[in-house]
N, C-alpha and C positions, 0 to 999 in steps of 0.2 A: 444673310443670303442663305435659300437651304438651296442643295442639290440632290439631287437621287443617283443610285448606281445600282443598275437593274442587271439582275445575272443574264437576261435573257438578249439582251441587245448588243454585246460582244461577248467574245472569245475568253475563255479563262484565263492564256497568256496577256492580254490585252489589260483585262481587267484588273489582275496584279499590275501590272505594269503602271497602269492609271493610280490604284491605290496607292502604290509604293511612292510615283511620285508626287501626289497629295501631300504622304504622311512625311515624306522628306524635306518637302516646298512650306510649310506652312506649319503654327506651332500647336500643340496639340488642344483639339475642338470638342465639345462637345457632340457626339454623334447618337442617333436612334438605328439601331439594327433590325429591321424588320423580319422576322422568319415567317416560311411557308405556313408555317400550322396559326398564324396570326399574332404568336407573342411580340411583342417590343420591346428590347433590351436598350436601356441609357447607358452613354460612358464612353470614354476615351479610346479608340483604335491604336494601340502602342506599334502595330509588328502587321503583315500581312503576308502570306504565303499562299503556293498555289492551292491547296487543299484546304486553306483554316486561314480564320484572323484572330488574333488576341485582342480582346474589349477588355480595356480596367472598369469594372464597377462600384459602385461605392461598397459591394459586398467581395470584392477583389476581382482579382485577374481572369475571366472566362474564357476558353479556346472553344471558337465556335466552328463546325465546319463549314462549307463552301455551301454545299449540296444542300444544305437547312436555310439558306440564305436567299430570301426572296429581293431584297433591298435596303441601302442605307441611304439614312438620311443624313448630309453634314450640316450640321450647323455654329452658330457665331463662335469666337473663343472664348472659353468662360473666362471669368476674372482668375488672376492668378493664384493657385495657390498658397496660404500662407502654413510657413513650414508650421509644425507644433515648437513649443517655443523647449526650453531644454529646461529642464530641473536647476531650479537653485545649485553651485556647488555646495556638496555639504560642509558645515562648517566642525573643525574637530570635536569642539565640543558642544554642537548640539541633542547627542545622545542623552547627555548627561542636564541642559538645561531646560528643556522642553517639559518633561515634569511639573517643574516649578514654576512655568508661567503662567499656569492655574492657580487659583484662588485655593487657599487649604479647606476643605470641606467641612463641615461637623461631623463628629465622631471619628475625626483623627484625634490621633495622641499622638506624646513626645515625649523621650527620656531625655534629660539629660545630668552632662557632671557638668560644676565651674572648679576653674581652679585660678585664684588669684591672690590680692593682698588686701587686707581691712587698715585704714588707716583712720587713730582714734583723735580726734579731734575737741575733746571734751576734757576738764579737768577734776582732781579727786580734792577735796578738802580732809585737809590732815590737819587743821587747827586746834583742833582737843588736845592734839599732843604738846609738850611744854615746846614753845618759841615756835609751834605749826604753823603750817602756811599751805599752799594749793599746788599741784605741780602735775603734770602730764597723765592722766589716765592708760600711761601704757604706750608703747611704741608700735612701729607699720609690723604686722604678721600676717601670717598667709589664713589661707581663706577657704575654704571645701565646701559644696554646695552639691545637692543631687536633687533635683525638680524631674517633677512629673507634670503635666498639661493634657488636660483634654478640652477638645475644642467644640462650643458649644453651636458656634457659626464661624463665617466666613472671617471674622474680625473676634470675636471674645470668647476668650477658655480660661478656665478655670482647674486648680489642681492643688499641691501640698508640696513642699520643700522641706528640706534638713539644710542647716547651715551649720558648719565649724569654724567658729573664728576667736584667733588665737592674738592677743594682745602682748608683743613682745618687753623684756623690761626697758623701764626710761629710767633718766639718774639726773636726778635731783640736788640740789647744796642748797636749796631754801625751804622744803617741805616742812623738814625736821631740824630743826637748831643745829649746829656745830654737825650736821650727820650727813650722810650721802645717802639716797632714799632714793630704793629703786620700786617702779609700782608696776605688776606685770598681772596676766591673767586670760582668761580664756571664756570664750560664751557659746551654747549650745544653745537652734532655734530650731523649733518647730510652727511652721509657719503657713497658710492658708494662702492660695496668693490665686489675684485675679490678673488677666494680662488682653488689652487690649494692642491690635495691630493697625498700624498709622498705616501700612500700605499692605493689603494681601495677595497681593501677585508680583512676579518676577523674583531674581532672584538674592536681590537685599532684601529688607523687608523689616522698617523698625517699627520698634512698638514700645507702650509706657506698660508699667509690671506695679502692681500695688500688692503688699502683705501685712497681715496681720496673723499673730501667734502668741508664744510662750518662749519664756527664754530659761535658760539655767547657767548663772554667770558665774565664775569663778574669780575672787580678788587676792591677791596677794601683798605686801610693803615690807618691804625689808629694810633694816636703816642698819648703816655703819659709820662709826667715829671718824671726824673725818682727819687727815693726820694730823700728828700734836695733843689730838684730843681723847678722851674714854670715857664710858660709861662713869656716871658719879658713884653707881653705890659698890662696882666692884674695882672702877679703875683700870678693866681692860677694854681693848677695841675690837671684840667680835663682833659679828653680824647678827644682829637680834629680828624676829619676826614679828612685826606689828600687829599683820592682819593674815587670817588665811582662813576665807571662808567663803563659803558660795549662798546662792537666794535664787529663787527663782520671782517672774515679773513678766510682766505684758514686752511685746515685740513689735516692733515695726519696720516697715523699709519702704521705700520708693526707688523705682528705676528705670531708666531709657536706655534701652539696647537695640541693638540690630544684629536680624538672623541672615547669614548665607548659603541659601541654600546650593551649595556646590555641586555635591553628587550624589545620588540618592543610592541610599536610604539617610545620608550623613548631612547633618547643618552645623555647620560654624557661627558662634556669637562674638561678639563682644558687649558689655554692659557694663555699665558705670550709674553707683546710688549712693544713697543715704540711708542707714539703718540707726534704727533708735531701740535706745535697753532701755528700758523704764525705771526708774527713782527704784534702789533697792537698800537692803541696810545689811551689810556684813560688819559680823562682831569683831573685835579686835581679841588678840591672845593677853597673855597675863603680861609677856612683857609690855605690851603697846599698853595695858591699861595702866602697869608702873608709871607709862611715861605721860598719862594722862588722857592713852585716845580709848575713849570707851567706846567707839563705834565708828563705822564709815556708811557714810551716806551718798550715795552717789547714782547719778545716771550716766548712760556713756550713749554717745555720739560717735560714728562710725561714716568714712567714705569709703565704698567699696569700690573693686575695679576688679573684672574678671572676666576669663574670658571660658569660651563653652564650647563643647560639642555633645550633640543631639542626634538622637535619632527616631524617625518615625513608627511605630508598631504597628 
């Protein structure tokens, strides 16, 4: 239904009076405001006074005068307004993970350290020696690693590593006849390493890590009488040194870890692998050859487990 409200046909008291009780009576309408000079204003009559009326427009609130006011037009109720809805509450820490739900891009990079433990799983042959036998390559030692990564796509980077891994002694009573035989040692890795990522957004994000390099392995064996017993050509029970010698040899490892990216610029890992020292020959000393081992031959077999923090450059 439209209606008209002509200035010329009542009284200005009248005519407030008629608008007020429009705008009081009914809920608020869409209205056209016609002025003298011909324009047409759209929008809601909020307020009415004897000299002016307030129009909401969709460009805001206009105070029109009386005297510019040739006639309105009322019309239907529009549908109701829907409020704008309100912002997400923020969550505490989305400062900090929004970052990371992006894909990492090519020509990021990555520093990081590991710091954890090598545990040698492989065994040394000591059978050269008189009544030799095979006994533990070394016991769990800790672990130093410092990688570099640049990332060539959204999923595969590529970069270089230092590893320290430190092989604590083990003890033995069948290596060496009648002796206590500890075998300890340490290996140095320079290493190549390619690292695909199983998942590149959000903010876990695991991945498999392949390397290849060089190593520099240090072996050691120490044998002592075990009691009751002594050396035969002197009779006493000191600790003699069988082996103490280092080689270097190809390197290898494989690993599955997973990055977190927490807080930027910082990522937390954890990874767990398999690294391999390649077949190497350390000499024995004069005592070990007294006792018959002219040489050691050995590869070693390594589980790693470490854990990491990273940062992006």
């Amino acid at each position: 239904m439209a209606a008209a409200f002509e200035e010329a046909r009542m009284p200005r008291w009248a005519a407030v009076f008629v608008m007020g009780a429009w705008l009081a009576g009914t809920p608020a309408r869409a209205e056209v405001v016609r002025l003298k000079d011909g324009t047409r204003l759209s929008g809601t009559i909020r307020s009415a006074a004897p000299d002016h009326i307030e129009l909401e427009t969709p460009n805001g609130t206009m105070r029109v005068r009386r005297d510019r006011i040739a006639g309105i037009d009322f019309g239907a109720a529009p549908a109701a307004a829907v409020p704008p809805s309100a912002p997400p509450a923020a969550e505490p820490w989305r400062a900090y993970r929004e970052p990371w739900e992006k894909p990492v891009g090519a020509g990021s990079s990555f520093l990081s350290l590991g710091l954890g433990m090598d545990i040698p799983i492989s065994r040394v042959d000591l059978s050269g020696a008189a009544g030799g036998g095979k006994t533990a390559n070394g016991d769990v030692g800790p672990l130093v690693a410092i990688q570099y990564l640049y990332q060539l796509d959204r999923r595969v980077g590529l970069g270089a590593e230092f590893d320290y891994l430190n092989r604590s002694r083990t003890e033995s009573f069948s290596a060496v006849s009648d002796a206590i035989t500890n075998v300890s040692g340490d290996s140095v890795l320079f290493l190549g390493v390619g690292r695909v990522l199983l998942r590149d957004e959000g903010n876990a994000r695991p991945y498999l890590l392949a390397a290849l390099g060089a190593h520099r392995t240090a072996l050691t064996v120490d044998a002592t009488p075990q009691f009751g017993f002594s050396w035969a050509d002197t009779g006493t029970d000191e600790t003699r040194r069988f082996a103490d010698d280092d080689a270097w040899g190809l390197a290898s490892s494989l690993r599955l870890g997973v990055d977190f990216f927490a807080a930027s610029p910082a990522i937390l890992g954890v990874e767990l692998g398999w690294t391999r020292i390649d077949t190497a020959t350390y000499g024995a000393t004069s005592a070990g050859r007294a006792q018959g081992l002219d040489r050691v031959r050995t590869a070693i077999h390594l589980i790693t487990l470490a854990g990491r923090l990273g940062f992006t450059l």
